[in-house]
C-alpha positions in Angstrom: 29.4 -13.1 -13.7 27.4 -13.7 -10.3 30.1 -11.9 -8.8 30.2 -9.1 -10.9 26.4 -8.5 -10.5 26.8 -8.7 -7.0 29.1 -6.2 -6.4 27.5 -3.8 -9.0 24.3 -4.3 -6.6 26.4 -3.5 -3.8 27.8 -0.7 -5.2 24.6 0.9 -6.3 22.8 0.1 -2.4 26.2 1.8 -0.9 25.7 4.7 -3.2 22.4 5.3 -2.3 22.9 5.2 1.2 25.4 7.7 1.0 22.8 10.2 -0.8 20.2 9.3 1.8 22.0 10.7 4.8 22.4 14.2 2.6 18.1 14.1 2.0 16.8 11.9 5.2 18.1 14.6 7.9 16.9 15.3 11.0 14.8 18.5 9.6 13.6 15.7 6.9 12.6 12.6 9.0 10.6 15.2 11.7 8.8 16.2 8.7 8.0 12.8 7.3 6.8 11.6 11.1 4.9 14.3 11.4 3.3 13.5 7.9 3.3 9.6 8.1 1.0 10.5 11.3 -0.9 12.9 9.5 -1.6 10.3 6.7 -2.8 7.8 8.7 -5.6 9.3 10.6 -6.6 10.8 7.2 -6.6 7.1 6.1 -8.4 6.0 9.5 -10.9 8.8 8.8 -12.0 7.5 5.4 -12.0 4.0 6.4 -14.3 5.2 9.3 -16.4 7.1 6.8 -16.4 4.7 3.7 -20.1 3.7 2.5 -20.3 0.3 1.6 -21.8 0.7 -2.0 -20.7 -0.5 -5.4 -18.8 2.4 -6.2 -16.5 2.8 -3.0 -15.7 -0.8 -3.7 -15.4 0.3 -7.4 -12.9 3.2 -6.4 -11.0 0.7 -4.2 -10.1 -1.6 -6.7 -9.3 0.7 -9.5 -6.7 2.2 -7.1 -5.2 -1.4 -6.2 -4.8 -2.0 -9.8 -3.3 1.2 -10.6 -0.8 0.1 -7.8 0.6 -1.7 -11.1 1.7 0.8 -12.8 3.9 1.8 -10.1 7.5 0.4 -9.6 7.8 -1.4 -12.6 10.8 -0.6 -14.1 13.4 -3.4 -14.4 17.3 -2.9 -13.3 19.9 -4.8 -15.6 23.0 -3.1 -14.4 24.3 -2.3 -17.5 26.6 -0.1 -17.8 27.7 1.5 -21.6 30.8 -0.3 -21.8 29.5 -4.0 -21.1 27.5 -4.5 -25.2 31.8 -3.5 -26.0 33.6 -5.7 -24.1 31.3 -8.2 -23.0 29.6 -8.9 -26.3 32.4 -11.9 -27.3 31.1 -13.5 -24.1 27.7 -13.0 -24.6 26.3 -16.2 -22.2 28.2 -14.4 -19.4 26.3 -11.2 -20.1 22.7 -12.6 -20.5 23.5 -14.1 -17.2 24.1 -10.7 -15.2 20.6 -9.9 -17.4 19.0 -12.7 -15.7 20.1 -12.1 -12.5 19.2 -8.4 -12.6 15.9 -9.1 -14.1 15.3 -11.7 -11.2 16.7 -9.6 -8.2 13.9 -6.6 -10.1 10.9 -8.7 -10.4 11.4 -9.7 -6.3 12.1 -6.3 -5.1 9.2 -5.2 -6.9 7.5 -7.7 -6.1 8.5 -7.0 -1.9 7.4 -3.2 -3.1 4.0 -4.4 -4.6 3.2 -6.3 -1.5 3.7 -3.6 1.0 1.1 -1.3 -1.3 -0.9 -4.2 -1.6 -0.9 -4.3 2.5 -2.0 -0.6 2.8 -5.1 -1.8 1.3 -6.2 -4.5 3.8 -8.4 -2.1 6.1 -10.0 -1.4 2.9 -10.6 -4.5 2.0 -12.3 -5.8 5.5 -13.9 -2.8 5.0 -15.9 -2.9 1.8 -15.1 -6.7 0.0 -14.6 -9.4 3.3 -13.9 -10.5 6.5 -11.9 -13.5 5.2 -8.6 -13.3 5.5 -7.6 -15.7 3.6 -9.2 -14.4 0.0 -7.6 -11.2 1.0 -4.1 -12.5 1.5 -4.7 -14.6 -1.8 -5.6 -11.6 -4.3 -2.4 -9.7 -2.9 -0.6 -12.7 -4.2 -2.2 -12.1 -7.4 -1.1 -8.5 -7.2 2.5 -9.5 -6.5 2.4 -12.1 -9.2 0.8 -9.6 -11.4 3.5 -7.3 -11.0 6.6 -9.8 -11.1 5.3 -10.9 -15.3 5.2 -7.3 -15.9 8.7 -6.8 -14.8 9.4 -9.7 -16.6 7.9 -8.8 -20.0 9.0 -5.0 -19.8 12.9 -6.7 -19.7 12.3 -9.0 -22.0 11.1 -6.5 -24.2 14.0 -3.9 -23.5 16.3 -5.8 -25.6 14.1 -6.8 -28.7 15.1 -4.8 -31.9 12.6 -2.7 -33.3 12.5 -4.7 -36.5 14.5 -7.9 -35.4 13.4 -9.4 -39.3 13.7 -13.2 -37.5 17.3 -13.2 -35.8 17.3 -13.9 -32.4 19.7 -11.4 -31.5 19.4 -8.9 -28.3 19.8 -5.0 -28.2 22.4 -4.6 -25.3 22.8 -0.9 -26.5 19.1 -0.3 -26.0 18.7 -2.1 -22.8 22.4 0.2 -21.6 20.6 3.4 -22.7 17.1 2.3 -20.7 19.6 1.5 -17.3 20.8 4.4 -17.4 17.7 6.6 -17.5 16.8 4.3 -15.0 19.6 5.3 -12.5 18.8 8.9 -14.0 15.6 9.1 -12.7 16.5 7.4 -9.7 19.5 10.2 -9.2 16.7 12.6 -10.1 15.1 12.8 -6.9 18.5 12.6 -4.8 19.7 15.9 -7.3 16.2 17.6 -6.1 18.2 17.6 -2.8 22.0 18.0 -2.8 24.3 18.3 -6.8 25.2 14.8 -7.9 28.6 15.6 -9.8 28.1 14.3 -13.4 24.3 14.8 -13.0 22.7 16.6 -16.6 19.6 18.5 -15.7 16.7 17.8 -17.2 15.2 20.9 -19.0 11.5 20.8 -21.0 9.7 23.6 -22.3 6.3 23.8 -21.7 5.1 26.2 -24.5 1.1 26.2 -23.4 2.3 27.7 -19.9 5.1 30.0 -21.1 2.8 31.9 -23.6 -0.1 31.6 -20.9 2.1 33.2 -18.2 3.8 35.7 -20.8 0.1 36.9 -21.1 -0.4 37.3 -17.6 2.6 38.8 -17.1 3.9 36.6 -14.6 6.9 35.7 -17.0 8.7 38.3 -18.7 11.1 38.4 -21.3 15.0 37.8 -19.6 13.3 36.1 -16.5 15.8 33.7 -15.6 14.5 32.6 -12.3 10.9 32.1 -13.4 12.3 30.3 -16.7 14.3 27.8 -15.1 11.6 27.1 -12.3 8.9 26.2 -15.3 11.4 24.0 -17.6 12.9 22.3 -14.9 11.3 19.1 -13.2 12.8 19.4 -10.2 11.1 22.7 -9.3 7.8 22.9 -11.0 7.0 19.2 -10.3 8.0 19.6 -6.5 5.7 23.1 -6.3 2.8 21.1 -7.6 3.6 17.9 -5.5 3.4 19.3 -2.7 0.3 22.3 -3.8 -1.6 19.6 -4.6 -1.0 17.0 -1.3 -1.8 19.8 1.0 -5.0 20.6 -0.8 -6.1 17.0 -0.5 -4.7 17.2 3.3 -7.1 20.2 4.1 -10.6 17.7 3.3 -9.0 14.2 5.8 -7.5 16.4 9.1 -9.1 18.8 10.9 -8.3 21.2 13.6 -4.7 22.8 14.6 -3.0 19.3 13.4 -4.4 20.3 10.3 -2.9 23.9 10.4 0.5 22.3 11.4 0.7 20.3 8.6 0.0 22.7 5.7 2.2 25.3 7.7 4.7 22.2 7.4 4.5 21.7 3.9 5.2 25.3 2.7 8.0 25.1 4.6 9.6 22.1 2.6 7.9 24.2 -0.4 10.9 26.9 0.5 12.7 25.0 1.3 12.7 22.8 -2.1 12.7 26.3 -4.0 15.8 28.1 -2.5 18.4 26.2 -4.7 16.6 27.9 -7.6 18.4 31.3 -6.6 21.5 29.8 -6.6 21.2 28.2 -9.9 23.1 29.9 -12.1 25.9 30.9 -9.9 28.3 28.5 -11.7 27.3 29.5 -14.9 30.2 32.5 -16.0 27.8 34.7 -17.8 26.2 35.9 -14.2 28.9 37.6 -13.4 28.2 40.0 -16.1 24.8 40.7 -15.1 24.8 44.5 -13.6 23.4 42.8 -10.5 24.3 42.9 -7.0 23.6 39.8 -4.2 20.4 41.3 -2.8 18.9 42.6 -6.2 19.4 38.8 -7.4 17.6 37.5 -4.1 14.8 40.2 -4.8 14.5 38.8 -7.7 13.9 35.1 -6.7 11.2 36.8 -4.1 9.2 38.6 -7.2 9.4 35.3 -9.2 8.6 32.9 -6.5 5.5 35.1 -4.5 3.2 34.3 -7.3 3.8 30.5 -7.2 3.9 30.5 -3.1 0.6 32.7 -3.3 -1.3 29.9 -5.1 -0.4 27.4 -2.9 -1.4 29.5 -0.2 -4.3 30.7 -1.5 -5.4 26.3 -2.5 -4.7 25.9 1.3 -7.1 28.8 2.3 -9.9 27.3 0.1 -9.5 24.0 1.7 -9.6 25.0 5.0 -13.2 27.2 3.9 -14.4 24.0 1.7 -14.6 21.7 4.6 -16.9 22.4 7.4 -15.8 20.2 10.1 -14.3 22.5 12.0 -16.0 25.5 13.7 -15.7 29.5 12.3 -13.1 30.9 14.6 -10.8 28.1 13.7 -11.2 28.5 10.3 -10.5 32.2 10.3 -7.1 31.3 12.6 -6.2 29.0 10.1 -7.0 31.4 7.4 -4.8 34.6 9.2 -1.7 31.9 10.2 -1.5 30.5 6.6 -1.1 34.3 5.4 1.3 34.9 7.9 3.1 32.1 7.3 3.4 32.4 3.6 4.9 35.7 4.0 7.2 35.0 6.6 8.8 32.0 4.8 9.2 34.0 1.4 10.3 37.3 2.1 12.1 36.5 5.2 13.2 33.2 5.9 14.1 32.5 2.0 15.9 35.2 1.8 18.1 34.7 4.6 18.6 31.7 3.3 20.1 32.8 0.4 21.9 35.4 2.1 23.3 32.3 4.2 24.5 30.4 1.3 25.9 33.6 -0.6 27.5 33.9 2.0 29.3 30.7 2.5 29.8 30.9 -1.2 32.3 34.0 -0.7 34.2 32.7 2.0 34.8 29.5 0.3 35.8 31.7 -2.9 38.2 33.4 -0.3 39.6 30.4 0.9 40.8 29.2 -2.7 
């Protein structure tokens, strides 16, 4: 059973790294340098700038304990045909559940000690000097987080009214791995199609009847309909809204500038599969609609959505007053420009691009 666990470990790790080269590109990992930079002298300013009163310190440890919440999900490796054909050996399959829990409660552990690290300057900062007490409550942290792990597996395979038998739930703890490796393939499906990946769809009824009123959705909207109900989209768009809006008030200057002109980049970037959503679904080839009427349309539904992430950007460049008038107004005039450029040009060629490619592979079959 070791060895199975081990090669279902490997397997997953090989998988991932294969899905990684597809999202970590070169475009990508300029982007995430230029970023990482960007978030660290936005971290130095604040540590610069932190008062030393009660409720700094206060902040500072409410945001080291919500660090707990993060990253607490526990692997068991599962998979739906193990509580079948592995239930007559049931020893042999609460090992691999022991092992997995183990090898989760470390590597969240590892994960928990590194978040726990970003916190240090703080923590000189505002609590001590001693090293020592500081390296000590990060151990806490870490231990903190390894029980929770542990209890959140130990509860995944309790029945919901186990009535006194001491009997485990392998189909629960199956159906909670695998909307763990969901979620997991969730943010490598925001990037490339996983084959045999479902799509997760939720209607949000408060904002569909809110934009039906404003008119920004209309009734046989496709584009804007599958950009609210889907996670991928909506929850990238406000990701990345809201970062650069918190960006704006920590850098200053042209590298400030750079960095939200960066950002609505990936913003397009993120969006542009959204036009090509539906093109292996049959029933769009009998909309009366030709190639650049359907990319028209992605530019009407996506300009409201691009225009309030430029216009958050604009009012945090004019909210902090760091930086002189004339660079505010250059900031103000290149974040237009740029918005505009990047929808009705640069996304559209895009999609051009890939309709493109599309055809010829069609040809080719």
């Amino acid at each position: 059973m070791q060895k199975l666990f081990s090669k279902r470990l490997y397997t997953t790790w090989v998988r991932y790294f294969k899905l990684s080269r597809f999202v970590f590109n070169d475009h990508a990992i300029l982007a995430l340098f230029i970023l990482l930079g960007a978030g660290l002298m936005a971290y130095r300013n604040i540590w610069m700038t932190a008062p030393q009163v009660w409720w700094s310190q206060l902040i500072v440890m409410l945001l080291s304990l919500g660090t707990l919440y993060l990253f607490k999900k526990p692997a068991s490796f599962v998979l739906p045909a193990d509580p079948v054909f592995l239930l007559a050996d049931e020893p042999s399959l609460n090992k691999l559940f022991k092992a997995a829990t183990t090898y989760s409660m470390v590597f969240n552990g590892v994960l928990q000690a590194l978040m726990a690290l970003l916190f240090w300057p703080m923590y000189f900062r505002l609590f001590t000097t001693n090293l020592w007490l500081i390296i000590l409550a990060s151990l806490v942290l870490v231990a903190v987080k390894m029980w929770i792990v542990w209890r959140i597996a130990q509860s995944n395979t309790q029945w919901p009214n186990p009535g006194g038998a001491n009997l485990k739930n392998w189909r629960q703890v199956e159906q909670l791995e695998a909307q763990r490796r969901g979620s997991v393939d969730g943010f490598f499906n925001m990037f490339i199609d996983i084959p045999g990946q479902r799509q997760r769809i939720k209607q949000h009824k408060w904002l569909e009847a809110s934009l039906f009123k404003l008119k920004v959705l209309r009734t046989g909207d496709l584009l804007t309909t599958a950009f609210v109900r889907r996670p991928e989209f909506i929850n990238t768009w406000l990701r990345l809204t809201v970062i650069g809006f918190a960006l704006s008030f920590f850098v200053g200057g042209w590298l400030r500038l750079a960095l939200l002109v960066l950002l609505m980049y990936l913003l397009i970037l993120q969006l542009v599969p959204l036009a090509n959503l539906y093109d292996r679904v049959v029933f769009k080839q009998l909309y009366p609609m030709t190639a650049a009427t359907w990319r028209k349309k992605f530019v009407q539904a996506m300009r409201v959505w691009i225009g309030i992430t430029t216009g958050l950007y604009m009012v945090g460049v004019l909210l902090t007053g760091t930086d002189p008038l004339m660079m505010r107004l250059i900031s103000l005039i290149v974040l237009a420009i740029a918005g505009y450029l990047l929808l009705f040009l640069y996304a559209d060629y895009m999609i051009k691009d890939t309709q493109k490619r599309g055809k010829n592979r069609a040809l080719k079959k």
